[in-house]
C-alpha positions as CSV (number, residue, x, y, z in Angstrom):
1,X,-2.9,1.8,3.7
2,X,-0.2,3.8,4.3
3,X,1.0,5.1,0.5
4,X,-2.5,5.5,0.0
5,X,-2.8,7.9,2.7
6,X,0.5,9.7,1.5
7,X,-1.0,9.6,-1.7
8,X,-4.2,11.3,-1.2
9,X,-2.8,13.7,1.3
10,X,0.7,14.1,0.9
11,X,0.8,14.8,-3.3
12,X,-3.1,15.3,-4.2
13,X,-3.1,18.6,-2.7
14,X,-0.6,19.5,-4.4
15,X,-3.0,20.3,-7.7
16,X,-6.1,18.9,-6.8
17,X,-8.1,17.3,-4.2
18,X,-8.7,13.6,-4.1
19,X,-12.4,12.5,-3.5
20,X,-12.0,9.3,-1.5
21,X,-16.1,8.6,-2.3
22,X,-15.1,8.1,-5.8
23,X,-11.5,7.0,-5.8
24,X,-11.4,5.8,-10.3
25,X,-12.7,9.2,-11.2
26,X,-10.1,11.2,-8.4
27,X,-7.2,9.4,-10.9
28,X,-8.7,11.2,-14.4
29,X,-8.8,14.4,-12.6
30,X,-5.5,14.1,-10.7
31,X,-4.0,13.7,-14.0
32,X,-5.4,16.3,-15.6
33,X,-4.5,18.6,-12.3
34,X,-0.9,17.3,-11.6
35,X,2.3,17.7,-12.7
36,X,3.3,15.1,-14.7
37,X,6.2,13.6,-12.2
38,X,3.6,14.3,-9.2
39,X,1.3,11.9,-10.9
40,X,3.9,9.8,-11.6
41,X,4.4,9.6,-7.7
42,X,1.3,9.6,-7.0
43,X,0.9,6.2,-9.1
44,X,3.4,4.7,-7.4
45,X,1.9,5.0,-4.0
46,X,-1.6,3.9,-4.9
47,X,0.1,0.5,-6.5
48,X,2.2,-0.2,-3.4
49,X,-1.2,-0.2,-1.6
50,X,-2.2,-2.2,-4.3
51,X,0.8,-4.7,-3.8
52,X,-0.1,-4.7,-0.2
53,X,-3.6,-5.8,-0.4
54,X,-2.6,-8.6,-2.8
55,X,-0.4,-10.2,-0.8
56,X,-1.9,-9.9,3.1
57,X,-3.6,-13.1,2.3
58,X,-0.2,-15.0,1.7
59,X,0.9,-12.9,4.5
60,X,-1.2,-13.8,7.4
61,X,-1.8,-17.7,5.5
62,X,2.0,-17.3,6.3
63,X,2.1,-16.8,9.7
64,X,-1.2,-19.0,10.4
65,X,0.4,-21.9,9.3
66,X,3.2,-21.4,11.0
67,X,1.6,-21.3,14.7
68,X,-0.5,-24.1,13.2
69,X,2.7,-26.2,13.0
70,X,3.9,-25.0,16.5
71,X,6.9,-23.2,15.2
72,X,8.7,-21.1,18.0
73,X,7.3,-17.9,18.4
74,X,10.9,-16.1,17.9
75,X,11.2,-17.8,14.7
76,X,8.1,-16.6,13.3
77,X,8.7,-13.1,14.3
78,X,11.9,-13.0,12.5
79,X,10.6,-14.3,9.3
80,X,7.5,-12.0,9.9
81,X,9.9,-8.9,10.7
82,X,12.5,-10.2,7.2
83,X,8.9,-10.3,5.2
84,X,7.8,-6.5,6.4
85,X,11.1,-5.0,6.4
86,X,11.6,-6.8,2.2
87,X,8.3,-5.0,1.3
C-alpha cells in the first residue's frame, strides 16, 4: 500500500487531485493534469502496489508452509527478511 499512498499523495497533488472513490477515472485525469515524467512516476508506484498484491498470496503460502513443516523460526525470518528486502 505504500507506493500507492506515495502515489496519490506524494505526486497527484502535484497537478491534480486523486479521487480514491473512483481510482480508473483518477488515471485519465491525472494524465491529462500531469507532467508527462510525473505520470510516468506516478505509474510506476501504482504497479509496484500492483506487484505487491499479486504476490502476497505466494508470500504468506510461503511462510505458512514453512511453520507447517516446523522449520526454525530464525530460518524463516531470514528468508522472510531476503524476500522483503528483494522486492
Amino acid at each position: 500500500m505504500a507506493p500507492h499512498f506515495y502515489a496519490a499523495l506524494g505526486i497527484a497533488p502535484r497537478g491534480a487531485k486523486f479521487d480514491n472513490a473512483n481510482p480508473r477515472s483518477a488515471v485519465k485525469t491525472l494524465e491529462e493534469k500531469l507532467s508527462e515524467s510525473d505520470f510516468k512516476q506516478f505509474q510506476r508506484a501504482e504497479a509496484a502496489q500492483q506487484n505487491g498484491f499479486e504476490n502476497i498470496g505466494l508470500f504468506a503460502s510461503a511462510v505458512l508452509a514453512a511453520n507447517y513443516a516446523r522449520l526454525p523460526v530464525r530460518t524463516i525470518n531470514v528468508a522472510s527478511c531476503f524476500y522483503l528486502a528483494s522486492r
